[in-house]
Backbone as a printed PyTorch tensor [residue, N CA C, xyz], in Angstrom:
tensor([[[-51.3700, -48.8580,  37.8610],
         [-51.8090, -47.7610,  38.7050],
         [-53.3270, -47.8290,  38.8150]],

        [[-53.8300, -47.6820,  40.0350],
         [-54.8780, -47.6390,  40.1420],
         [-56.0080, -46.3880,  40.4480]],

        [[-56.8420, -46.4200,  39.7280],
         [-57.7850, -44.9430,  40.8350],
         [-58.1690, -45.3260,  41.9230]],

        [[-58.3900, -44.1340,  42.6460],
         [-59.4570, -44.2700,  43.9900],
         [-59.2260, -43.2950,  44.4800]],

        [[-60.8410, -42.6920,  45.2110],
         [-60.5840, -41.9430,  46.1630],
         [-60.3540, -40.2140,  44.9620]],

        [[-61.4540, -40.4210,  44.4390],
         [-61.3320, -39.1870,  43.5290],
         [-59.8160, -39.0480,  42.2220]],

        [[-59.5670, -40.3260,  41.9580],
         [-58.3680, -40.1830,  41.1340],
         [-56.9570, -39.7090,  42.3640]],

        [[-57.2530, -39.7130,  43.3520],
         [-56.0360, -39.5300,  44.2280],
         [-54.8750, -40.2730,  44.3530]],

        [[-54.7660, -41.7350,  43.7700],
         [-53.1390, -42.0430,  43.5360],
         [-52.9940, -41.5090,  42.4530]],

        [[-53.3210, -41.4160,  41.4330],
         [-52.9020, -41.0630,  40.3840],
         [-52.2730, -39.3810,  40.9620]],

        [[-53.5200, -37.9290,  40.7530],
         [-52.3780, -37.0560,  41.4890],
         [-51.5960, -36.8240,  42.3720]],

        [[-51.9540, -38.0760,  43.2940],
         [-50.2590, -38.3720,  43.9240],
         [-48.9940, -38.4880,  43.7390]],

        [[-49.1240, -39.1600,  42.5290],
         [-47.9850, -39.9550,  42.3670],
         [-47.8190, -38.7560,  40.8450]],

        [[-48.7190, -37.7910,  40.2700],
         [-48.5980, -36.4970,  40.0500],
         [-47.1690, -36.0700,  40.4710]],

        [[-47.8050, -35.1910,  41.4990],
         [-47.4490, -34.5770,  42.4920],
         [-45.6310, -34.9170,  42.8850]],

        [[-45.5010, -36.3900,  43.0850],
         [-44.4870, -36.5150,  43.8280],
         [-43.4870, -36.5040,  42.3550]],

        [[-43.5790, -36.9470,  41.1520],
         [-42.1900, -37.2470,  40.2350],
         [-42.6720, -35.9480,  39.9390]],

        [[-43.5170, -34.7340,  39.7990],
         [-43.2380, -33.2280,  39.2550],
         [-42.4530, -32.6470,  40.4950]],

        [[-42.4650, -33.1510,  41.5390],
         [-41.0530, -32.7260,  42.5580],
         [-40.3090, -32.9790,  42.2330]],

        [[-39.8030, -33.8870,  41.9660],
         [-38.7970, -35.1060,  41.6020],
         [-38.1250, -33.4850,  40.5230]],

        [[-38.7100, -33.7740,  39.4620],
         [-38.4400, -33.2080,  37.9040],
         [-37.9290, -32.0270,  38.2220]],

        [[-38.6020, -31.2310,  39.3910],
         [-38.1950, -30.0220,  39.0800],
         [-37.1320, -29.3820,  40.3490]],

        [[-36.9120, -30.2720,  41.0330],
         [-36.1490, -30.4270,  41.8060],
         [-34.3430, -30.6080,  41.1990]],

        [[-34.6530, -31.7460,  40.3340],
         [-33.5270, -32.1340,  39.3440],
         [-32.9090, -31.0770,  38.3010]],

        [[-34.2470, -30.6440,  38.3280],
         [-34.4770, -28.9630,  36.7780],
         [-33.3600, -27.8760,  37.6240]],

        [[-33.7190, -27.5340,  38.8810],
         [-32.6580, -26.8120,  39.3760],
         [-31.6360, -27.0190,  39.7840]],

        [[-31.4390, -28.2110,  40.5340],
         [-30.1100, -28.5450,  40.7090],
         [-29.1510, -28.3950,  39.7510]],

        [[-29.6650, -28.8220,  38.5540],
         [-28.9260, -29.2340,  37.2330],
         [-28.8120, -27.8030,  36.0840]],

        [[-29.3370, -26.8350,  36.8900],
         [-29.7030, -25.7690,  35.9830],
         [-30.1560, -25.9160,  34.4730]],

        [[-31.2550, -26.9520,  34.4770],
         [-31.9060, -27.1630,  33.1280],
         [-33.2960, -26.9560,  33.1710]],

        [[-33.6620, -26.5520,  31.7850],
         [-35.3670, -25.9710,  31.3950],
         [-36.3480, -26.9270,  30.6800]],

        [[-36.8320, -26.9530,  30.7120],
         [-38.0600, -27.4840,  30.4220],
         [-39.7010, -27.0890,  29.8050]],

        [[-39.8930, -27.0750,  28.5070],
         [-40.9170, -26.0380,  28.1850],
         [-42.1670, -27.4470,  27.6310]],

        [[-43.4220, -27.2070,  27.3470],
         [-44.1460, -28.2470,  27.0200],
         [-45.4090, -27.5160,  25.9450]],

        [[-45.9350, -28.1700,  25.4270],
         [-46.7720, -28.1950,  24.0410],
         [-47.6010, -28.9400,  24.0690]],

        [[-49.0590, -28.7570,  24.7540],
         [-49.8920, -30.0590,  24.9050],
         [-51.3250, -29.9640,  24.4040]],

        [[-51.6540, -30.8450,  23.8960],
         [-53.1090, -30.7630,  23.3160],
         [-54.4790, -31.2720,  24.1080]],

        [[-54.4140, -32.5040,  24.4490],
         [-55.3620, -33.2340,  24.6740],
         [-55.5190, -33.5910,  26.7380]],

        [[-53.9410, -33.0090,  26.8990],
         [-53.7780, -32.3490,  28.5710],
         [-54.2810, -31.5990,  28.3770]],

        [[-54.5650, -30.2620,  27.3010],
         [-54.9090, -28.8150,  28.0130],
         [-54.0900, -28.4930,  29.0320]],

        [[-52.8590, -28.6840,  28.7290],
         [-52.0620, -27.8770,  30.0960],
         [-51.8460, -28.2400,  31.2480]],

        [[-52.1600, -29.7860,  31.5560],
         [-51.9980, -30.0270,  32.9260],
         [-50.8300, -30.2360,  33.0310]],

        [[-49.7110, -30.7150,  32.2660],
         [-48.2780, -31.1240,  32.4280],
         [-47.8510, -29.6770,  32.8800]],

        [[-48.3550, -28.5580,  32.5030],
         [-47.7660, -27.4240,  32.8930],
         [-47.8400, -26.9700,  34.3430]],

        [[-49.3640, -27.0460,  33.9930],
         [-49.9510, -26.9530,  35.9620],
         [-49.3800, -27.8730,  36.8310]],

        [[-48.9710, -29.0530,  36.5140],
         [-48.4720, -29.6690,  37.8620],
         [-47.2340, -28.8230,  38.1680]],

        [[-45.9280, -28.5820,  36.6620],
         [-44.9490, -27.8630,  37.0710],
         [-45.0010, -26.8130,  37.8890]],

        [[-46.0190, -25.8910,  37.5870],
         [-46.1220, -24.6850,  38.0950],
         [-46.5560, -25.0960,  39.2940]],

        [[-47.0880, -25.9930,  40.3460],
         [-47.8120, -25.9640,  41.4680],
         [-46.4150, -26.2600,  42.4850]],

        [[-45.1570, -26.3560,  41.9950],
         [-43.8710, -26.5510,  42.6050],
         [-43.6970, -25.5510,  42.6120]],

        [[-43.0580, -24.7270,  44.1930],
         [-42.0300, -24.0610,  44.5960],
         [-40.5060, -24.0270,  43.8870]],

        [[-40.2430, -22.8260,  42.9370],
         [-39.2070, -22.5600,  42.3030],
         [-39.0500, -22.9220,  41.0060]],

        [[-40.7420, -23.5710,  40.3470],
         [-40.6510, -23.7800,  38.5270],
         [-40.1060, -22.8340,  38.3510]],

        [[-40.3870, -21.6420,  38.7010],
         [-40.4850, -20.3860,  37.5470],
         [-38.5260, -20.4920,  37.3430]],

        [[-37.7030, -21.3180,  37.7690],
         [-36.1430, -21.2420,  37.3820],
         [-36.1360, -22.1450,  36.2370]],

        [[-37.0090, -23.3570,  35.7170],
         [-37.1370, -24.2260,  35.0330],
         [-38.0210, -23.8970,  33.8670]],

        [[-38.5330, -23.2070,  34.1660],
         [-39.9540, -23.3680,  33.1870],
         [-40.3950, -21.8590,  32.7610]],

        [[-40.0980, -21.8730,  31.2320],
         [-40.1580, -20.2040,  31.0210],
         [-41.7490, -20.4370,  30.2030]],

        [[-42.0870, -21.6600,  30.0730],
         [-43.6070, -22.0390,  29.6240],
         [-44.3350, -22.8680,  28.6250]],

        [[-44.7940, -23.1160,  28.5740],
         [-45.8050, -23.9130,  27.6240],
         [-46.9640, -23.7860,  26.9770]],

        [[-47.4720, -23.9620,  26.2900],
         [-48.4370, -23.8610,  25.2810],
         [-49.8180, -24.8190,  24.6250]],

        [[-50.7530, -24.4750,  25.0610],
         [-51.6600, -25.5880,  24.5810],
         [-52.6060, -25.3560,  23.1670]],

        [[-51.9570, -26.0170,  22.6350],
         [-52.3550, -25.6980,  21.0860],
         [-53.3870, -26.9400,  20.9790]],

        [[-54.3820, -26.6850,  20.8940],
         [-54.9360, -27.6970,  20.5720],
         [-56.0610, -27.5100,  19.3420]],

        [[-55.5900, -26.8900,  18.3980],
         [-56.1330, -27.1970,  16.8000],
         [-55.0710, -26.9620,  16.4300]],

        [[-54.8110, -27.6480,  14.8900],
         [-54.3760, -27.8120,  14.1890],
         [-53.5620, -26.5640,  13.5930]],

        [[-54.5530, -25.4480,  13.4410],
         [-53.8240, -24.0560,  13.2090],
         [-52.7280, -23.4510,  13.9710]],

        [[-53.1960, -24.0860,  15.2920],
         [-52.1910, -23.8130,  16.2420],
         [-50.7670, -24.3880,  16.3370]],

        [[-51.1170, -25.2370,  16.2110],
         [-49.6520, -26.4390,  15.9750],
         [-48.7890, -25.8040,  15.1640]],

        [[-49.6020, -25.7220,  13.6730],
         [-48.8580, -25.1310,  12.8520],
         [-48.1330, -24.2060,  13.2320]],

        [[-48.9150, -22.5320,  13.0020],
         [-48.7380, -21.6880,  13.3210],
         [-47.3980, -21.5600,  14.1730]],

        [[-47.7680, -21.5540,  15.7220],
         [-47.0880, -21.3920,  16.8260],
         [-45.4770, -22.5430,  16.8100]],

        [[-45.9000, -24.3440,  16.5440],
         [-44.9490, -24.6220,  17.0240],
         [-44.5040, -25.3060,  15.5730]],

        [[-44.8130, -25.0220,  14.6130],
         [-44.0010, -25.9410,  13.4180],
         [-44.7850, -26.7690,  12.3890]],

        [[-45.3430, -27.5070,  13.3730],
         [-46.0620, -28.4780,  13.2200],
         [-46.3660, -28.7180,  11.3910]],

        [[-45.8040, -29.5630,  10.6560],
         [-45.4690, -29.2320,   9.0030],
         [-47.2040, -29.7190,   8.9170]],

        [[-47.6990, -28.7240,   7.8660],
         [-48.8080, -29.5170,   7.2820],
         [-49.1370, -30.7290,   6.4720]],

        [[-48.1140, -31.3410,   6.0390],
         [-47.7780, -32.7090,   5.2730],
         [-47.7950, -33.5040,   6.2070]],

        [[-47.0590, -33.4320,   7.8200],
         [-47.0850, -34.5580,   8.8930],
         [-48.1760, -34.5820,   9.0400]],

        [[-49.2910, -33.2970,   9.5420],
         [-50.6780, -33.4070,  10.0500],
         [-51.6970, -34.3680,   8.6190]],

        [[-51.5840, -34.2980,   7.5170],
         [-51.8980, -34.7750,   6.4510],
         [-51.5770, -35.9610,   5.8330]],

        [[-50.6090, -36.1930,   6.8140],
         [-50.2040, -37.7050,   6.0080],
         [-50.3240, -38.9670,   7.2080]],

        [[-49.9060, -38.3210,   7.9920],
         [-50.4200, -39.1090,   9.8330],
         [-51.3880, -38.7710,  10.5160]],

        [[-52.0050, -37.7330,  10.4470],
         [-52.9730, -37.2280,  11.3250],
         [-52.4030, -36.5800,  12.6010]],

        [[-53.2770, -35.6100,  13.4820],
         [-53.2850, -34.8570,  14.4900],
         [-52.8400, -35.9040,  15.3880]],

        [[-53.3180, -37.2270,  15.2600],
         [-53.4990, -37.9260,  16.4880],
         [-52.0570, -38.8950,  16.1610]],

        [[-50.9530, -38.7590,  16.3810],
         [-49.6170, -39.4480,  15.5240],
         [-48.3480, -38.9810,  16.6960]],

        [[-47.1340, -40.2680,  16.6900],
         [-46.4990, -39.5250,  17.2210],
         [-45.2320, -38.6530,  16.5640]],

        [[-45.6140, -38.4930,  15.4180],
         [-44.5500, -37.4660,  14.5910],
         [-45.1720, -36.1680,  14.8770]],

        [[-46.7030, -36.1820,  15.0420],
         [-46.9770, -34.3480,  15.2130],
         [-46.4560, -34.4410,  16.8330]],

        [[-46.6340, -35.4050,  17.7340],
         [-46.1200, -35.0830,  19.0420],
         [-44.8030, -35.0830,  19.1990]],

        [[-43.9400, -35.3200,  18.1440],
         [-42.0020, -34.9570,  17.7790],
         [-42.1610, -34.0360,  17.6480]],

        [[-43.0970, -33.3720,  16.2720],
         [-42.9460, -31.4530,  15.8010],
         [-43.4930, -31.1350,  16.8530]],

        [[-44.2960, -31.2050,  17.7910],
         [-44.6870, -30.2880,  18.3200],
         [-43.9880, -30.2080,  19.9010]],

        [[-43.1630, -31.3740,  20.2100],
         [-42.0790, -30.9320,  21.6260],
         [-40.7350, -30.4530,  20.7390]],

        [[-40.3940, -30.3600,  19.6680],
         [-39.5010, -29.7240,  18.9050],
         [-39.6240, -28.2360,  19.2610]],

        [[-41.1710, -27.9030,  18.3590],
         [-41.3910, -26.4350,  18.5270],
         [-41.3490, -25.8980,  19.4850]],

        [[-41.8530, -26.8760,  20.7180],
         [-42.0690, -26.2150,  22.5450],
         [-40.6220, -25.6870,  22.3730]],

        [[-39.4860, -26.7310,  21.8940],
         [-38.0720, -26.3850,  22.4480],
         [-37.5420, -25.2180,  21.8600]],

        [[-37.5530, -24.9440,  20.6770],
         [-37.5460, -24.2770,  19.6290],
         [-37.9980, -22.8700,  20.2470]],

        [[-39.4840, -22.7820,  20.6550],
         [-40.1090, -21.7720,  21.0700],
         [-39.6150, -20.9080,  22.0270]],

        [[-39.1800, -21.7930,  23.3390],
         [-38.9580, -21.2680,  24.8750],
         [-37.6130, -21.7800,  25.0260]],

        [[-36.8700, -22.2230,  24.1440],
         [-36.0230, -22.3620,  24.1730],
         [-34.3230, -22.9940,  25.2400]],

        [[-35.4400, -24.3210,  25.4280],
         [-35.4040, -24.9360,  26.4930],
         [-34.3010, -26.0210,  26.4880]],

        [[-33.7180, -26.7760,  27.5010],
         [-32.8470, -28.0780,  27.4060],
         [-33.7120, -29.0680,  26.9240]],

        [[-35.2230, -29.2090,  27.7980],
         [-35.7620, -30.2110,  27.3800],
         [-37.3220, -30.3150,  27.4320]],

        [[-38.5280, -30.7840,  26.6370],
         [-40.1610, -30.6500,  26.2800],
         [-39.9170, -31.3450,  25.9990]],

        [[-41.8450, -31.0360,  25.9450],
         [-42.5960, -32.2800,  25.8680],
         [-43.7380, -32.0200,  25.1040]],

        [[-44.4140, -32.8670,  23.9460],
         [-45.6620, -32.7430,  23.2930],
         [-46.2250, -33.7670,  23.6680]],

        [[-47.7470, -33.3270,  23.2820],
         [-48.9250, -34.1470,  24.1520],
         [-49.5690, -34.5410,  22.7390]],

        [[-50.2200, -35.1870,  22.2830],
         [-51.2020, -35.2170,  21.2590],
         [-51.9690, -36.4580,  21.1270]],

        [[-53.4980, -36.4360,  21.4150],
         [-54.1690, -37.8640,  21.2290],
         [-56.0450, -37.4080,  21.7370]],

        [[-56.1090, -38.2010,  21.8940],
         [-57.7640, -39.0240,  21.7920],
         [-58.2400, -39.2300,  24.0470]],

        [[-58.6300, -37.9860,  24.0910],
         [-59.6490, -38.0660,  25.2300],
         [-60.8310, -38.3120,  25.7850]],

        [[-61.3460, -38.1230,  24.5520],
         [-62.8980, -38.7990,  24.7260],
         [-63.7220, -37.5910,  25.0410]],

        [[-65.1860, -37.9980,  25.4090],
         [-65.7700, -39.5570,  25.2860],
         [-65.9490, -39.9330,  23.4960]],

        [[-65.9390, -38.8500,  22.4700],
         [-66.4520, -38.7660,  20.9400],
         [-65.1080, -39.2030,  20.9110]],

        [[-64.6120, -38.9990,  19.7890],
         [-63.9220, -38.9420,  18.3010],
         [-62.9840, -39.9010,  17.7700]],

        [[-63.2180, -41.3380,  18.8700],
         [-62.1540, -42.3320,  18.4470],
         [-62.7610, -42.7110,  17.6300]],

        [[-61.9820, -43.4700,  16.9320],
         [-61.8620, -44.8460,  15.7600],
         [-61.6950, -46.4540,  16.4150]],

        [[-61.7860, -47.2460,  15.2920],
         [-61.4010, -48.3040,  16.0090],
         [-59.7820, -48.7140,  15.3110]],

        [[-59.6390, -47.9030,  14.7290],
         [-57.8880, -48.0630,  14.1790],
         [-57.0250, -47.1280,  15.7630]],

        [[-58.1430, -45.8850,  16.0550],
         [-57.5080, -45.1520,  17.3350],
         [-58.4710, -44.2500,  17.9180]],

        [[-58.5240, -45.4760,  19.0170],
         [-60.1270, -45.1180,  20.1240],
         [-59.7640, -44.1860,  20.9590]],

        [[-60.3180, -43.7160,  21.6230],
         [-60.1080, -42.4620,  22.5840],
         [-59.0440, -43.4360,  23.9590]],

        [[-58.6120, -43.0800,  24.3580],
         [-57.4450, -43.0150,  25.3110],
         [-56.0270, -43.7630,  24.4200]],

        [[-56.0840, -43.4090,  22.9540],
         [-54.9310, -43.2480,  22.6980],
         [-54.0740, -41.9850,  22.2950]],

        [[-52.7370, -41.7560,  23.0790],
         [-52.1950, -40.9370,  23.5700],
         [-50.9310, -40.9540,  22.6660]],

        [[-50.3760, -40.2070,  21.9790],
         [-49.2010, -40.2860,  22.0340],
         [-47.9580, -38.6320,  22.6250]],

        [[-46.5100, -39.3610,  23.3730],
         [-46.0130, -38.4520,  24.1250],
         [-44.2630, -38.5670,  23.7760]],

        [[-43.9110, -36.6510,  23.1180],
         [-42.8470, -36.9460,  22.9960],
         [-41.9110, -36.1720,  23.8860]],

        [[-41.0620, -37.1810,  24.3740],
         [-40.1850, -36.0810,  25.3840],
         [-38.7450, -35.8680,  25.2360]],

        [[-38.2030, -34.4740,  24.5160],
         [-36.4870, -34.7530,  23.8810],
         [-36.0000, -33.3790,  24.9350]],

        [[-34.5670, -33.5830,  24.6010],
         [-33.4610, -33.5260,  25.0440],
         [-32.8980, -32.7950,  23.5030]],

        [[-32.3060, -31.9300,  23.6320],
         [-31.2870, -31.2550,  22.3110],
         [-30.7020, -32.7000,  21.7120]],

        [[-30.4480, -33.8450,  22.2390],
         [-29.7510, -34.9940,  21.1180],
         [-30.5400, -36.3880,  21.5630]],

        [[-31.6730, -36.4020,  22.2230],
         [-31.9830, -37.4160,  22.4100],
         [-33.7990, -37.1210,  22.7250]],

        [[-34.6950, -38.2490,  22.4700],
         [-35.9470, -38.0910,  22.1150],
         [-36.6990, -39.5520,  22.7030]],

        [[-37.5590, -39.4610,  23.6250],
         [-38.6500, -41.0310,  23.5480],
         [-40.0870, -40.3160,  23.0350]],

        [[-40.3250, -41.0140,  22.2460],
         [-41.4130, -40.9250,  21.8730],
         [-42.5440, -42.3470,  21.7310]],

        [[-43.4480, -41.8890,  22.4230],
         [-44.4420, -43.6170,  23.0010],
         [-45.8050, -43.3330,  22.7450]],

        [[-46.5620, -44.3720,  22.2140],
         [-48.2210, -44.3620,  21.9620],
         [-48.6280, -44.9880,  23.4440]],

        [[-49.0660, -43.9820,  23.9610],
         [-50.0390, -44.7040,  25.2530],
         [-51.2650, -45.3000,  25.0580]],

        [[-51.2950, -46.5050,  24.5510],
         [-52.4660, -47.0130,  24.6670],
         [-53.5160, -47.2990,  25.8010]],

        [[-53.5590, -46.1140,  26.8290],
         [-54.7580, -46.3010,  27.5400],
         [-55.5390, -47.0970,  27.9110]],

        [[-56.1100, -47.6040,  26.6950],
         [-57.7300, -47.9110,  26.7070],
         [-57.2440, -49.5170,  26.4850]],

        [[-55.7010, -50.3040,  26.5950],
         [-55.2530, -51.7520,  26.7420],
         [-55.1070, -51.6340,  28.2840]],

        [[-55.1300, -50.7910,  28.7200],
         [-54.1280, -50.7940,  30.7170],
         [-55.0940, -50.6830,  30.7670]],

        [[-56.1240, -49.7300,  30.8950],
         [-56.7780, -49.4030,  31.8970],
         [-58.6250, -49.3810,  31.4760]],

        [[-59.4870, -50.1560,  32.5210],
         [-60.7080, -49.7750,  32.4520],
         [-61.4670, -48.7290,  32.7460]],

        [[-62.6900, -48.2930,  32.0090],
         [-63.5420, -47.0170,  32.6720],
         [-62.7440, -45.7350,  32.4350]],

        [[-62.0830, -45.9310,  31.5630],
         [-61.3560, -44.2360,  31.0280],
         [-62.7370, -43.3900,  31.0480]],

        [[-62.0680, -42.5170,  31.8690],
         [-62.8340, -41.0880,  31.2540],
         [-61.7510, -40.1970,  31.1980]],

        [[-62.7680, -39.0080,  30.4770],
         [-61.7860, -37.8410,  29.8600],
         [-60.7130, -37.1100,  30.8110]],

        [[-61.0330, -37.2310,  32.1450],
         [-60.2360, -36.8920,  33.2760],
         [-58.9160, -37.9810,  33.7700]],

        [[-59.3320, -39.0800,  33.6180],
         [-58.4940, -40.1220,  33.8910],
         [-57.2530, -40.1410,  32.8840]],

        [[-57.8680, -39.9990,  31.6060],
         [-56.5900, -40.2890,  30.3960],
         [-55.8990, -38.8710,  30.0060]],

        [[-56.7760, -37.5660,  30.7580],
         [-55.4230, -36.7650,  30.6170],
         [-54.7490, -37.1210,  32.0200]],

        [[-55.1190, -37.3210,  33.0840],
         [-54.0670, -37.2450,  34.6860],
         [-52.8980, -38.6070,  33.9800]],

        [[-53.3790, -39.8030,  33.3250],
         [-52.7510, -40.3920,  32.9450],
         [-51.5440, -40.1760,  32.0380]],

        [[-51.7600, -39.4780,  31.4260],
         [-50.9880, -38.8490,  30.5440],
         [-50.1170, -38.2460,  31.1950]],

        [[-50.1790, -37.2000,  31.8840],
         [-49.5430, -36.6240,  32.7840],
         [-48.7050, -36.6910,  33.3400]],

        [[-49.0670, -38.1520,  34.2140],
         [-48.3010, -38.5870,  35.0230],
         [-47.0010, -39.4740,  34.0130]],

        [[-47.4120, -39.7650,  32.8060],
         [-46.4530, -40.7910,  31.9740],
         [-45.6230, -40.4040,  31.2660]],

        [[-46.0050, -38.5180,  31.0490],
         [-45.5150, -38.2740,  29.9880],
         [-44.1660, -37.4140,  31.1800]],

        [[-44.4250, -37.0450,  32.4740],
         [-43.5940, -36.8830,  33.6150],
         [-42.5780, -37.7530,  33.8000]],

        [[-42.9460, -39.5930,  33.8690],
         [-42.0210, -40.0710,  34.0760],
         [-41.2950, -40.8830,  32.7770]],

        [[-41.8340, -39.9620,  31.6520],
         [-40.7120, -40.3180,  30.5820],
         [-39.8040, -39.2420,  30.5170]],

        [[-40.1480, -38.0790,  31.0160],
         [-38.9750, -37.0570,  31.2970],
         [-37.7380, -37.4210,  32.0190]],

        [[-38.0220, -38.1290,  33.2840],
         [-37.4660, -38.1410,  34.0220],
         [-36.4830, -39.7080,  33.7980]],

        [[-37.4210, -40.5850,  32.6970],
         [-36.7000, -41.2690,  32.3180],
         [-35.4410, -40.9270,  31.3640]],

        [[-35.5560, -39.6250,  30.5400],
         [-34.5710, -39.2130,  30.0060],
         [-34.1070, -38.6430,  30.0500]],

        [[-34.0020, -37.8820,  31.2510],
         [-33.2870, -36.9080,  32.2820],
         [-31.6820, -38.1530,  32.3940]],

        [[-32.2130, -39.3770,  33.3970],
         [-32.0290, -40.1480,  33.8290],
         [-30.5750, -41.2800,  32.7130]],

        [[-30.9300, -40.9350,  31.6080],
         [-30.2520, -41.6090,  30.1630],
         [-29.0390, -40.1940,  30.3480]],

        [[-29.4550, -38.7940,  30.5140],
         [-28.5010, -37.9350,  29.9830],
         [-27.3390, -37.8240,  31.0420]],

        [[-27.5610, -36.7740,  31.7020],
         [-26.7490, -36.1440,  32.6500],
         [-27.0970, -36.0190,  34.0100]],

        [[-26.7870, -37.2730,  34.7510],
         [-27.1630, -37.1790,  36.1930],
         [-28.4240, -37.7710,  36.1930]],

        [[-29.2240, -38.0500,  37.4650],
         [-30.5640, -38.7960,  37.7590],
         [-31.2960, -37.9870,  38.2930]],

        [[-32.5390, -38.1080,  38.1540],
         [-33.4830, -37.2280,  38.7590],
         [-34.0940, -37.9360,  40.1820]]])
């Protein structure tokens, strides 16, 4: 995927699988709630910018410290302590808790490294990890960013995210009951 043009394929192609998703969300009479950190909420905002979320989507949550995680969605303090914030087991507890919370068919947790500060070189900023379950089924993936793609900035690797962590939904929409 490429940018251009103000990041405009990218919220294009946004735009068109959060139709897709929530299009499928009603047909299928299924929900969808999300838990995101390092989006700040954009997985939510794209939902919401569709005509008829509000049948899909009773909401989401952007926890993005640690207290929050806990607190709100589960998030065990031994996972945050033994893997770190930036892991994809806190992004399991924490689309668990989304589900848990809002009490949904199916979420999504966000958790990772946006930049431009706080990477490592074990885990540099545009690494992402995204979990997206289903009551019996779960993908959970490290987006390594910063191997695909040049010139990350902090805008690019959340729309990126976004858009990936969308079409892993829809990839496991797609595994369950019917296609999106």
């Amino acid at each position: 995927m490429k940018f251009a043009e103000g990041d405009k394929v990218v919220t294009e192609s946004i735009d068109i699988i959060t139709k897709s998703v929530v299009k499928y969300m009603i047909k299928s009479g299924r929900t969808v709630s999300t838990a995101e950190s390092c989006t700040g909420g954009m997985v939510a905002q794209s939902i919401t910018e569709v005509p008829g979320a509000s049948e899909i989507f009773p909401g989401g949550i952007c926890s993005y410290s640690e207290e929050i995680k806990q607190k709100v969605l589960g998030v065990s303090e031994k996972t945050l302590e033994r893997y770190t914030v930036y892991s994809s087991e806190v992004a399991s507890e924490m689309s668990m808790g989304a589900m848990r919370l809002f009490g949904t068919d199916y979420a999504i947790g966000i958790t990772g490294l946006a930049g431009p500060g706080g990477g490592t070189e074990e885990k540099p900023v545009g690494t992402v990890y995204v979990s997206v379950r289903s009551k019996d089924k779960e993908i959970v993936r490290d987006l390594r960013l910063y191997k695909e793609y040049e010139n990350l900035t902090r805008r690019k690797i959340r729309l990126l995210t976004t858009v990936k962590a969308l079409e892993m939904l829809t990839e496991l929409c797609e595994t369950g009951k019917g296609e999106v």
